[in-house]
CHARMM-style PDB file with segment names, atoms N, HN, CA, C and O in Angstrom:
ATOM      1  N   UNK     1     105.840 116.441 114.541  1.00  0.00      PROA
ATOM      2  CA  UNK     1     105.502 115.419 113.555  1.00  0.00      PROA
ATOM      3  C   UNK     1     105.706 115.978 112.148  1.00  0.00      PROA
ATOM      4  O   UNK     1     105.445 117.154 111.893  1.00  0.00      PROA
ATOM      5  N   UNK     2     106.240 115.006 111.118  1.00  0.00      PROA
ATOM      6  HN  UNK     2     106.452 114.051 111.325  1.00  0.00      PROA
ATOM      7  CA  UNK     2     106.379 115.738 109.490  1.00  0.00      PROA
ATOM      8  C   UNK     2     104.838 115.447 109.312  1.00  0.00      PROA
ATOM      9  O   UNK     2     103.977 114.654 109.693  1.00  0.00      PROA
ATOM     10  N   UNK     3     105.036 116.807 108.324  1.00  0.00      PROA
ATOM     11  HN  UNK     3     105.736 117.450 108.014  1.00  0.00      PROA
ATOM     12  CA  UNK     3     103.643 116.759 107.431  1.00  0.00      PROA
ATOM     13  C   UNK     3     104.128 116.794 105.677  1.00  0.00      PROA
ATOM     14  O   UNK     3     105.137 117.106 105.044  1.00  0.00      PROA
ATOM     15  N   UNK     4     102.689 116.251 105.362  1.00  0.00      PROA
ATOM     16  HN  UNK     4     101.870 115.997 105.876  1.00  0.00      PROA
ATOM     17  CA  UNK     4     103.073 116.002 103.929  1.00  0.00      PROA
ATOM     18  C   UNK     4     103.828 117.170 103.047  1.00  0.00      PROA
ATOM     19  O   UNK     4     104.458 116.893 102.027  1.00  0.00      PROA
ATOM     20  N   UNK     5     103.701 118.415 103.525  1.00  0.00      PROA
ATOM     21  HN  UNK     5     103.189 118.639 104.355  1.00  0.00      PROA
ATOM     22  CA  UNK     5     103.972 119.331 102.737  1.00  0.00      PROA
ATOM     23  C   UNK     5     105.713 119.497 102.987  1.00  0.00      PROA
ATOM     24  O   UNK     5     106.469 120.166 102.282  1.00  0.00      PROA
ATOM     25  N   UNK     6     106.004 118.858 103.937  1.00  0.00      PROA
ATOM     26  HN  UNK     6     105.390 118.315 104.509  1.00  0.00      PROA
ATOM     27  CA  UNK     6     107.283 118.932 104.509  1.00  0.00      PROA
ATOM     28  C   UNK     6     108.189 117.634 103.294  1.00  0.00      PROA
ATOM     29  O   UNK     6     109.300 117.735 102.773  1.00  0.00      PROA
ATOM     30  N   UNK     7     107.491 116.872 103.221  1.00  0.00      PROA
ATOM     31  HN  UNK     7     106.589 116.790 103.643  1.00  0.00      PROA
ATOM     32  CA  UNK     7     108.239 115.721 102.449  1.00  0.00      PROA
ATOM     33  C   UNK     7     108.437 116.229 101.745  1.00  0.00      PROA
ATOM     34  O   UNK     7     109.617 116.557 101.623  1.00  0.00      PROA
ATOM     35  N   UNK     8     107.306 116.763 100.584  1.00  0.00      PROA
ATOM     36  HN  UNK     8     106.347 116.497 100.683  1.00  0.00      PROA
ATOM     37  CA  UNK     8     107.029 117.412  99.644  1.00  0.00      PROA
ATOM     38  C   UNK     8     108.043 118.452  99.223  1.00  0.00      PROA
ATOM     39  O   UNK     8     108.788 118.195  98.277  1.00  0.00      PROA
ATOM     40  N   UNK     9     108.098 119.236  99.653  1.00  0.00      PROA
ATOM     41  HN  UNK     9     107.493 119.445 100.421  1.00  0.00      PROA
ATOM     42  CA  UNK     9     109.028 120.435  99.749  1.00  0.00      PROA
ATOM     43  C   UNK     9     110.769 119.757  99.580  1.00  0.00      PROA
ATOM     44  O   UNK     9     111.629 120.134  98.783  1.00  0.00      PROA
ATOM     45  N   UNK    10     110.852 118.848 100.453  1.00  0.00      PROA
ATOM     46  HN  UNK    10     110.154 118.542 101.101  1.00  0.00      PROA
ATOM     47  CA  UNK    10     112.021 117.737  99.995  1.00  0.00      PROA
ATOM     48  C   UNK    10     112.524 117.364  98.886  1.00  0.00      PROA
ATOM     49  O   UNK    10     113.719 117.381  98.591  1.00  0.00      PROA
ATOM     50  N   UNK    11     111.525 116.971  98.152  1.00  0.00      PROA
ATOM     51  HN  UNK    11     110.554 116.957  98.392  1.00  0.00      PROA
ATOM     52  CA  UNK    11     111.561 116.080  96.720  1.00  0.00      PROA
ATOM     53  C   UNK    11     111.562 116.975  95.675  1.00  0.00      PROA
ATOM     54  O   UNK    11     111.877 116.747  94.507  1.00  0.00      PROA
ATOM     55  N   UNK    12     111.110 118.237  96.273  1.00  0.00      PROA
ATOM     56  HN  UNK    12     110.854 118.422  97.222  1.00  0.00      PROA
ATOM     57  CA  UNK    12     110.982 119.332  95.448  1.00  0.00      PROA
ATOM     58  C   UNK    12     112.344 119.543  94.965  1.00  0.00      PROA
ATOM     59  O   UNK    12     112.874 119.442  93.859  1.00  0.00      PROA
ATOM     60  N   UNK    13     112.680 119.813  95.932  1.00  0.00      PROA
ATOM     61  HN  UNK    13     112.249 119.896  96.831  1.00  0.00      PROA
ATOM     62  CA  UNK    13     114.108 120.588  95.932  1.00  0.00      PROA
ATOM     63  C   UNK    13     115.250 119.751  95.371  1.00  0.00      PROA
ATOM     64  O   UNK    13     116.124 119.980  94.534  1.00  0.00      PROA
ATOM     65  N   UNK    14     114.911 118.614  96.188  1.00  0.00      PROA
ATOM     66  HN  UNK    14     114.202 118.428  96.868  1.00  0.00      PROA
ATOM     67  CA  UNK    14     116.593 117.173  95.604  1.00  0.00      PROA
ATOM     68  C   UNK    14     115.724 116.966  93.832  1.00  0.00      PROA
ATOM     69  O   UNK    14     116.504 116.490  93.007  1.00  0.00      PROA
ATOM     70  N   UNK    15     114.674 117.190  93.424  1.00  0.00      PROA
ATOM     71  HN  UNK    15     114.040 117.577  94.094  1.00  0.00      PROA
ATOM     72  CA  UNK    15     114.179 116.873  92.721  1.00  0.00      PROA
ATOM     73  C   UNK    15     113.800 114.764  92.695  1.00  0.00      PROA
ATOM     74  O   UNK    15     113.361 114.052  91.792  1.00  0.00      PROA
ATOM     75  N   UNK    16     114.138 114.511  93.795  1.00  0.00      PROA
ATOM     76  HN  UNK    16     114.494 115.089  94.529  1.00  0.00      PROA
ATOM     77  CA  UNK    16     113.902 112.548  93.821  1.00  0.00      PROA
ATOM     78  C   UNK    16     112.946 112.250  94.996  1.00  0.00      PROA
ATOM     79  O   UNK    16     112.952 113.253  95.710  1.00  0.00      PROA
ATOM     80  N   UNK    17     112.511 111.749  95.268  1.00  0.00      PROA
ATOM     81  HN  UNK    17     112.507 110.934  94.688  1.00  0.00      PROA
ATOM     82  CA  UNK    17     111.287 110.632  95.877  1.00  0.00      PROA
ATOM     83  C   UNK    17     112.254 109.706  96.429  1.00  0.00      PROA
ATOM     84  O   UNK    17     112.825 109.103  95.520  1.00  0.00      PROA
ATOM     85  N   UNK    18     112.608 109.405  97.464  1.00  0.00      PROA
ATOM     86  HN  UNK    18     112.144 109.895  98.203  1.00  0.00      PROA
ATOM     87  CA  UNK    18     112.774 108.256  98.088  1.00  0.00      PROA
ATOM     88  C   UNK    18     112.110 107.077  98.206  1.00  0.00      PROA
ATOM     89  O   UNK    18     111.032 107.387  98.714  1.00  0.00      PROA
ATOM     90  N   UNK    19     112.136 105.700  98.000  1.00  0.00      PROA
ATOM     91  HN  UNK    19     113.012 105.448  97.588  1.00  0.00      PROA
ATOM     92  CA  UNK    19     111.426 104.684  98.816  1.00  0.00      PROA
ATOM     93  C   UNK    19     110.718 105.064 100.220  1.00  0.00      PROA
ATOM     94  O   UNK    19     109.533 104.900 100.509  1.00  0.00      PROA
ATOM     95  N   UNK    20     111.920 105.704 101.149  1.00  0.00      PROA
ATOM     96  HN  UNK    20     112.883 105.836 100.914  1.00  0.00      PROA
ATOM     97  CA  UNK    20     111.348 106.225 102.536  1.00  0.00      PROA
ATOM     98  C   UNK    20     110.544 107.233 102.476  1.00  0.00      PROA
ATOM     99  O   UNK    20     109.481 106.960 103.034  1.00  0.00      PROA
ATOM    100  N   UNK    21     110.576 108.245 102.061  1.00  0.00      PROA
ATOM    101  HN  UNK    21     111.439 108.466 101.609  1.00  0.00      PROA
ATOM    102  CA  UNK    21     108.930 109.452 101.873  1.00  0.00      PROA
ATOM    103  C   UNK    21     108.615 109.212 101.215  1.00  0.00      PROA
ATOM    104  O   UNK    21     107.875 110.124 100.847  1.00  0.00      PROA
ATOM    105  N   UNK    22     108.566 108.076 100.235  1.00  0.00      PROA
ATOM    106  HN  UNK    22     109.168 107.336 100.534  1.00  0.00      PROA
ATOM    107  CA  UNK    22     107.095 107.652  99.688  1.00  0.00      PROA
ATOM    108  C   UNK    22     106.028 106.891 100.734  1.00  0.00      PROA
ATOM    109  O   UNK    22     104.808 106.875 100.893  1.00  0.00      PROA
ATOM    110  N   UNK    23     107.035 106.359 101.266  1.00  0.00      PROA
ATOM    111  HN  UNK    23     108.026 106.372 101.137  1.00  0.00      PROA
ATOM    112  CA  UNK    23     106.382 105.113 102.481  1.00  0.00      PROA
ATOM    113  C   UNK    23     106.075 106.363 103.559  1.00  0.00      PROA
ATOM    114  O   UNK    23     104.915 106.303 103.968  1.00  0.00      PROA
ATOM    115  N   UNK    24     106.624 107.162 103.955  1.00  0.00      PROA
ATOM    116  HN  UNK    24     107.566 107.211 103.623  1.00  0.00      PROA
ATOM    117  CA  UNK    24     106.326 108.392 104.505  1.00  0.00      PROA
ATOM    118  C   UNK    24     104.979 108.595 104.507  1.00  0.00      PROA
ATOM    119  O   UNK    24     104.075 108.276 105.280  1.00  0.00      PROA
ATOM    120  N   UNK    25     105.062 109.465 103.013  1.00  0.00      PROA
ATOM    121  HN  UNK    25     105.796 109.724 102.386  1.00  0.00      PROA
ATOM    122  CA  UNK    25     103.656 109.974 102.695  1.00  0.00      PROA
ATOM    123  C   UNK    25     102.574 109.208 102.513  1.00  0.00      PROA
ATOM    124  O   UNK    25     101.517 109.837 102.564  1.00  0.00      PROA
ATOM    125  N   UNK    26     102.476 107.875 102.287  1.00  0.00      PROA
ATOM    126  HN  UNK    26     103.335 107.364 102.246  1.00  0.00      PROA
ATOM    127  CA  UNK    26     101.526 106.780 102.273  1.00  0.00      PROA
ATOM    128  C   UNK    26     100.944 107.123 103.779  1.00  0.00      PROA
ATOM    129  O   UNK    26      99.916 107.786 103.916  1.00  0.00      PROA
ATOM    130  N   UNK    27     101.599 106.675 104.752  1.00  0.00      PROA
ATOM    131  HN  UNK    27     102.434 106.136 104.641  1.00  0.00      PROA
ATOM    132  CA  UNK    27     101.546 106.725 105.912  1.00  0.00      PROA
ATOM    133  C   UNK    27     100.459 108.008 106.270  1.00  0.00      PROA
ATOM    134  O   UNK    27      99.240 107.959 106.439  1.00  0.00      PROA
ATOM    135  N   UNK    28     101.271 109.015 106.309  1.00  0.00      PROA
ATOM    136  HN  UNK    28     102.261 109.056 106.172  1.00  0.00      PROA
ATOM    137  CA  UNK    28     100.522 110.561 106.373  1.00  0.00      PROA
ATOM    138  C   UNK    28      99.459 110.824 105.768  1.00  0.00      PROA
ATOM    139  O   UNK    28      98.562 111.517 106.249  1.00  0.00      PROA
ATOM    140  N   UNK    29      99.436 110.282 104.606  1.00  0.00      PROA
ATOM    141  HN  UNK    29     100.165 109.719 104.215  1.00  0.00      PROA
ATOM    142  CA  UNK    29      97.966 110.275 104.052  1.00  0.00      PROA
ATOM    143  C   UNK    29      97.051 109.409 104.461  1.00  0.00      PROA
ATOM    144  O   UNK    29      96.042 109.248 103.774  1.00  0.00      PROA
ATOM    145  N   UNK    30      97.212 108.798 105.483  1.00  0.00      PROA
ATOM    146  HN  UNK    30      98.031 108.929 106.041  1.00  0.00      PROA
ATOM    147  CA  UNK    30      96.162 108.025 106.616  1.00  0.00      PROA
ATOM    148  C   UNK    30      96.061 108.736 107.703  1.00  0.00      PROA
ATOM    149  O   UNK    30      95.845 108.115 108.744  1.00  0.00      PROA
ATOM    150  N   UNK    31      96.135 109.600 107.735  1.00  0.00      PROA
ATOM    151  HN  UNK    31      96.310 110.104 106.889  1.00  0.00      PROA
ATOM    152  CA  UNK    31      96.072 110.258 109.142  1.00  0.00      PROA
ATOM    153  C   UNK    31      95.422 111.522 108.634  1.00  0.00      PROA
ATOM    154  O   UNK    31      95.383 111.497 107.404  1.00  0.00      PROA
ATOM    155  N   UNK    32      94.772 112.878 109.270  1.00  0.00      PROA
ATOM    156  HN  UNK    32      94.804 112.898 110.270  1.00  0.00      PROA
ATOM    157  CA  UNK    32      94.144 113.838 109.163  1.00  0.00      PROA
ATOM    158  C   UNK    32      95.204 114.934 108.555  1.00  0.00      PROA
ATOM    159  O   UNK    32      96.311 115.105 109.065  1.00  0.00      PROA
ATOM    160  N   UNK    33      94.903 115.401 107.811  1.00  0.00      PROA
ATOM    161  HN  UNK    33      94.003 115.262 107.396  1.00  0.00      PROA
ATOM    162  CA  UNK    33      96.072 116.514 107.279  1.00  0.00      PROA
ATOM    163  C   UNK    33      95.001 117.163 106.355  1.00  0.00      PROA
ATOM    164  O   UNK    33      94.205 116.571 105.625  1.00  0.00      PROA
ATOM    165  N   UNK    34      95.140 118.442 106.529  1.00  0.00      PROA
ATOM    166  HN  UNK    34      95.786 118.923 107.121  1.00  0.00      PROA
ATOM    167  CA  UNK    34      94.856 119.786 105.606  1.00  0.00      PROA
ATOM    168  C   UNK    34      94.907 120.240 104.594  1.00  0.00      PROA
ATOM    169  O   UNK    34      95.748 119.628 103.935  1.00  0.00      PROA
ATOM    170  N   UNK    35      94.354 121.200 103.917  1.00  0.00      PROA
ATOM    171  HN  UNK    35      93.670 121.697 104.452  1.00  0.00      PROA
ATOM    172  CA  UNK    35      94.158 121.614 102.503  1.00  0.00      PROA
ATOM    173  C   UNK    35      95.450 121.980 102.274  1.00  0.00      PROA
ATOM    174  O   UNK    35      95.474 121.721 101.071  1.00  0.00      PROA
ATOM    175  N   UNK    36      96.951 122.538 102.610  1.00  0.00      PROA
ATOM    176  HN  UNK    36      96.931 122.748 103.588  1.00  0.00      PROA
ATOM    177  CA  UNK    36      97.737 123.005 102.162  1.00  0.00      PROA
ATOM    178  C   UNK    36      98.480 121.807 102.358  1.00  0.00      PROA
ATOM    179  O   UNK    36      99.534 121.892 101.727  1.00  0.00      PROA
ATOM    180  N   UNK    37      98.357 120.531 103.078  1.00  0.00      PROA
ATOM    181  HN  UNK    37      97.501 120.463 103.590  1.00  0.00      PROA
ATOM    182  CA  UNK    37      99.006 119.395 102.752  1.00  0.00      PROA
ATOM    183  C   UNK    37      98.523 118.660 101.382  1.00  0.00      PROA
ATOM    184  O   UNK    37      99.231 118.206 100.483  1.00  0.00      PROA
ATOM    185  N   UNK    38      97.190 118.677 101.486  1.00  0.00      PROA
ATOM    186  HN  UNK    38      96.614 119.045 102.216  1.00  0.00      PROA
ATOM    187  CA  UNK    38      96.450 118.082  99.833  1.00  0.00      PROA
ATOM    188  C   UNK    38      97.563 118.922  98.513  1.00  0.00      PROA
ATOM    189  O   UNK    38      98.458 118.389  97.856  1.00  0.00      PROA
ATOM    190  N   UNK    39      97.174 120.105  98.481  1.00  0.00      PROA
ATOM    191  HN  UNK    39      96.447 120.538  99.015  1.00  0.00      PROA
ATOM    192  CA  UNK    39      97.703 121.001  97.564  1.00  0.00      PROA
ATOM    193  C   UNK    39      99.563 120.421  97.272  1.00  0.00      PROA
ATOM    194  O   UNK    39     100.190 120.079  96.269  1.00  0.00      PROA
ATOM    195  N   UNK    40      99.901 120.562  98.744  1.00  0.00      PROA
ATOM    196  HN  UNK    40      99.392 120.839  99.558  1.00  0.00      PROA
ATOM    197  CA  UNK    40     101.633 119.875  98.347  1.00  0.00      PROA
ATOM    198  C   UNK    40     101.553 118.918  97.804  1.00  0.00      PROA
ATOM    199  O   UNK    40     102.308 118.965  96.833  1.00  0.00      PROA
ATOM    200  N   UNK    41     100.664 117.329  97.906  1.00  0.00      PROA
ATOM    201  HN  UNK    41     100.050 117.291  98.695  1.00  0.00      PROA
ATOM    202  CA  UNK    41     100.862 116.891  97.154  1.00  0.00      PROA
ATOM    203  C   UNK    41     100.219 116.481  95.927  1.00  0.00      PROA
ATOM    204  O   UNK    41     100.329 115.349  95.457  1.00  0.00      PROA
ATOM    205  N   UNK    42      99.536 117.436  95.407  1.00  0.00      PROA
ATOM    206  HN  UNK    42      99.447 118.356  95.788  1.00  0.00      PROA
ATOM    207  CA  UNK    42      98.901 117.173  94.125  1.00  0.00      PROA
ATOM    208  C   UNK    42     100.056 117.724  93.411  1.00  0.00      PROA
ATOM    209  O   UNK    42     100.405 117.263  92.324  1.00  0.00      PROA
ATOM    210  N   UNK    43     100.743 118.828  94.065  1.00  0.00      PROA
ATOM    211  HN  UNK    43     100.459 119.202  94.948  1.00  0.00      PROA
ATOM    212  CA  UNK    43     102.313 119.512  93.144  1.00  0.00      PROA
ATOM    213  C   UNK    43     103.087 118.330  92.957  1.00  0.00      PROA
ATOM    214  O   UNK    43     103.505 117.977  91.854  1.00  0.00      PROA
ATOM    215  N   UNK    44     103.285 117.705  94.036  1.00  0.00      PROA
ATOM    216  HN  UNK    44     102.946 117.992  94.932  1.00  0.00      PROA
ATOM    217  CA  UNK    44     104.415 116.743  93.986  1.00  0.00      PROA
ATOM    218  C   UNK    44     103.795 115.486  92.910  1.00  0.00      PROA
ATOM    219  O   UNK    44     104.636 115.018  92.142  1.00  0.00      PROA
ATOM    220  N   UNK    45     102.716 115.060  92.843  1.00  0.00      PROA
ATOM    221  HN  UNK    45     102.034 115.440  93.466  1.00  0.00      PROA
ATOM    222  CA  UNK    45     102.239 114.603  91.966  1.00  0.00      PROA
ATOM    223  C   UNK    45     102.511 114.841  90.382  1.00  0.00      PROA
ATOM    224  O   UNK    45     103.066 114.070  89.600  1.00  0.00      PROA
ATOM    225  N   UNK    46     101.984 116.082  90.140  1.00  0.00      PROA
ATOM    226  HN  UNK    46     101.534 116.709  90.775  1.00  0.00      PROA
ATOM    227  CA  UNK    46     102.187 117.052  89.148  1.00  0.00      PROA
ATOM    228  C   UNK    46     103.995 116.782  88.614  1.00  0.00      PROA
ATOM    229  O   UNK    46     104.545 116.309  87.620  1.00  0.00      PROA
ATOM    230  N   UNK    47     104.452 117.408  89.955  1.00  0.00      PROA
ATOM    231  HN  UNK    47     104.005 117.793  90.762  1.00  0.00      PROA
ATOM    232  CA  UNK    47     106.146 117.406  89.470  1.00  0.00      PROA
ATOM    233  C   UNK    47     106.815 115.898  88.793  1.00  0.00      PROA
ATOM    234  O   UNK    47     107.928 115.685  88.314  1.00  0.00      PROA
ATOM    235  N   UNK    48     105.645 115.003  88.979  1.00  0.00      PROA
ATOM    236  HN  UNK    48     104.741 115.177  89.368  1.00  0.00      PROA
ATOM    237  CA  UNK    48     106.290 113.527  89.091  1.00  0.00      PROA
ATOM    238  C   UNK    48     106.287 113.204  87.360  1.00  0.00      PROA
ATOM    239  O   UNK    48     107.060 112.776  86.502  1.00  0.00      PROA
ATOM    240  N   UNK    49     104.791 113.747  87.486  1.00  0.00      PROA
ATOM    241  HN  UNK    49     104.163 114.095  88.182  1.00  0.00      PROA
ATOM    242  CA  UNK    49     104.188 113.021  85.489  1.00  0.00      PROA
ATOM    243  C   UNK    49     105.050 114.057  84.643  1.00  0.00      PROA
ATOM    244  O   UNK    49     105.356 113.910  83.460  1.00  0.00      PROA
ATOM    245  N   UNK    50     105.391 115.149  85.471  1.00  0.00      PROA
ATOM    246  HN  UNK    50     105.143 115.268  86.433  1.00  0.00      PROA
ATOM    247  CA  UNK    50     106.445 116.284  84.449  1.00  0.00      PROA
ATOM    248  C   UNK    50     108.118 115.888  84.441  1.00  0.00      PROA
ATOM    249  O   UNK    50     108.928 116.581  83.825  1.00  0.00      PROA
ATOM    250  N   UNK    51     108.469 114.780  85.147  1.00  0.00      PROA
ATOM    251  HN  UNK    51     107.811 114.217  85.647  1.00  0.00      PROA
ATOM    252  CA  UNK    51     109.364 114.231  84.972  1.00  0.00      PROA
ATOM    253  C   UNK    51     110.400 115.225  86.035  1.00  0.00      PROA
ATOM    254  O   UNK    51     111.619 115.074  86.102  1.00  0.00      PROA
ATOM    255  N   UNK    52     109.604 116.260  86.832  1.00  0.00      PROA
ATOM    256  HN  UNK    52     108.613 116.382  86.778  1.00  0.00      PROA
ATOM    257  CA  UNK    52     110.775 116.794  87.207  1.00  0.00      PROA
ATOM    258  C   UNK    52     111.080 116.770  88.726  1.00  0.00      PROA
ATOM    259  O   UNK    52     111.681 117.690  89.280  1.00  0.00      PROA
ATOM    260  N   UNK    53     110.547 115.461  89.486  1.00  0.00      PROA
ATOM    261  HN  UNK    53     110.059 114.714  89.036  1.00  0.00      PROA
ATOM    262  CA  UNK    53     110.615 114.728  90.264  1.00  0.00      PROA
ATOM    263  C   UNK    53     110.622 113.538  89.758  1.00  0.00      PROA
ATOM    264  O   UNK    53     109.751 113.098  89.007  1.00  0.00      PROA
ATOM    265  N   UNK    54     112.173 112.604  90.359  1.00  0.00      PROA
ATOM    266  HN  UNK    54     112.880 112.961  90.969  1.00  0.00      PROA
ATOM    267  CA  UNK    54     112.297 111.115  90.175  1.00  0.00      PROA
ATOM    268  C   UNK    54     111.761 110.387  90.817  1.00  0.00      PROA
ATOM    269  O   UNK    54     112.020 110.663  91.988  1.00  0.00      PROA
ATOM    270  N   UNK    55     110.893 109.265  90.724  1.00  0.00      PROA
ATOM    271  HN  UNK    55     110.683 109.040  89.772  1.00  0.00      PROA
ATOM    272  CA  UNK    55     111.166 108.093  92.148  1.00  0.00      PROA
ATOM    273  C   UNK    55     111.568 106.965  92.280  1.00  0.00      PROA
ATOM    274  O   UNK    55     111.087 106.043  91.622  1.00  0.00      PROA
ATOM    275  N   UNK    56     112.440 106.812  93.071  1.00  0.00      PROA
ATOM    276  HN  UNK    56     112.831 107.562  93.606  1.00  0.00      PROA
ATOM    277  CA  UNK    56     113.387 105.709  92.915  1.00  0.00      PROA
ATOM    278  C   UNK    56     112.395 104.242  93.607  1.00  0.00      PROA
ATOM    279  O   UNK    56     112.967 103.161  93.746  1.00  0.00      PROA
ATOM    280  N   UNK    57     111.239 104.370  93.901  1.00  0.00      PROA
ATOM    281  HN  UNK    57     110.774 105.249  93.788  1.00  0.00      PROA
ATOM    282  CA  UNK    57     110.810 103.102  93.570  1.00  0.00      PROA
ATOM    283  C   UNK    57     110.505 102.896  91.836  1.00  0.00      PROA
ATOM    284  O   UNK    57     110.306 101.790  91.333  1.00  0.00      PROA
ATOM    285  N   UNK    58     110.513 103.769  91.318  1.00  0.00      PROA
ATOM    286  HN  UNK    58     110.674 104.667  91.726  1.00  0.00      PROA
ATOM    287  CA  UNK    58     110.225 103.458  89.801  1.00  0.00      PROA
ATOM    288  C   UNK    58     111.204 102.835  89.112  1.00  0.00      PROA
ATOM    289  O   UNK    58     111.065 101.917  88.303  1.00  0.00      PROA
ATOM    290  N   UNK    59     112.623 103.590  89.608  1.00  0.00      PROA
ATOM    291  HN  UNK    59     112.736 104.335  90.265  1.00  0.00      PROA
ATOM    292  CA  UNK    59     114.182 103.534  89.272  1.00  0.00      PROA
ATOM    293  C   UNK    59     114.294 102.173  89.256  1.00  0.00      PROA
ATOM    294  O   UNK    59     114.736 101.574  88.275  1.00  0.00      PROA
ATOM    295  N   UNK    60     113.824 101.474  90.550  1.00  0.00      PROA
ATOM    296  HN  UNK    60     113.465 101.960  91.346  1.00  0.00      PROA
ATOM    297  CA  UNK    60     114.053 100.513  91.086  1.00  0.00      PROA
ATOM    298  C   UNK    60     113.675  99.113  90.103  1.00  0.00      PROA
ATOM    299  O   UNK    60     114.366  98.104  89.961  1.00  0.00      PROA
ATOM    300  N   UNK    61     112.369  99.420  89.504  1.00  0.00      PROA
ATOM    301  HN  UNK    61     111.807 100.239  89.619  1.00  0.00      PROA
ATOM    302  CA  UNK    61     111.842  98.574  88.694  1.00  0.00      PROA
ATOM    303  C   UNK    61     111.753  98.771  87.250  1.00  0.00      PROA
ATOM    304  O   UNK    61     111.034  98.180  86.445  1.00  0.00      PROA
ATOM    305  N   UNK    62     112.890 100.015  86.995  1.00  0.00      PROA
ATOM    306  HN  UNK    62     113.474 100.496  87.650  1.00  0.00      PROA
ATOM    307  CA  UNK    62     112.730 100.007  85.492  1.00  0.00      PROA
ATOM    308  C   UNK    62     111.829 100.857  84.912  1.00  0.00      PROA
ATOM    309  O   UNK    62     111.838 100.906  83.682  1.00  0.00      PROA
ATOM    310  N   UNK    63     110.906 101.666  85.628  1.00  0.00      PROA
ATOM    311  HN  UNK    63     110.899 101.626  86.628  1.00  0.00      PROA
ATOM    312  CA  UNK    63     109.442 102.322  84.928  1.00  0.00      PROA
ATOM    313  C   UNK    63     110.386 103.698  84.862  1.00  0.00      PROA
ATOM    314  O   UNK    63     111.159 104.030  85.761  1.00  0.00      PROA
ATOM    315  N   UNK    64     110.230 104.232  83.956  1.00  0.00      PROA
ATOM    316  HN  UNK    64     109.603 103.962  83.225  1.00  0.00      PROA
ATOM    317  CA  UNK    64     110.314 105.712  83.481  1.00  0.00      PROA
ATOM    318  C   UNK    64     109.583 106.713  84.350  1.00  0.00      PROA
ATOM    319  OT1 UNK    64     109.592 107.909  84.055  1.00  0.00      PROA
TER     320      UNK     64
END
């Protein structure tokens, strides 16, 4: 099964957010997951407001 830190690590790297691991991680974050999954995504969070992760649901609607 993916875990959040796995998406995470994804978006990291392409530096973009998909529609699909966003809907991903929505998902996963309903289910039981761990302190080093929390931590991935408070980064990925982090990486988002620092602009140095995109997400193309934002793309999608115009939001910066």
């Amino acid at each position: 099964m993916t875990r959040i830190r796995d998406v995470v690590q994804q978006a990291l790297v392409t530096g973009y957010l998909t529609i699909e691991a966003e809907n991903q991680l929505r998902y996963l974050l309903t289910t039981q997951y761990d302190l080093e999954d929390l931590n991935a995504f408070m980064t990925l969070q982090e990486a988002a407001m620092n602009g140095n992760v995109k997400q193309e649901s934002r793309e999608r609607c115009g939001i910066s």
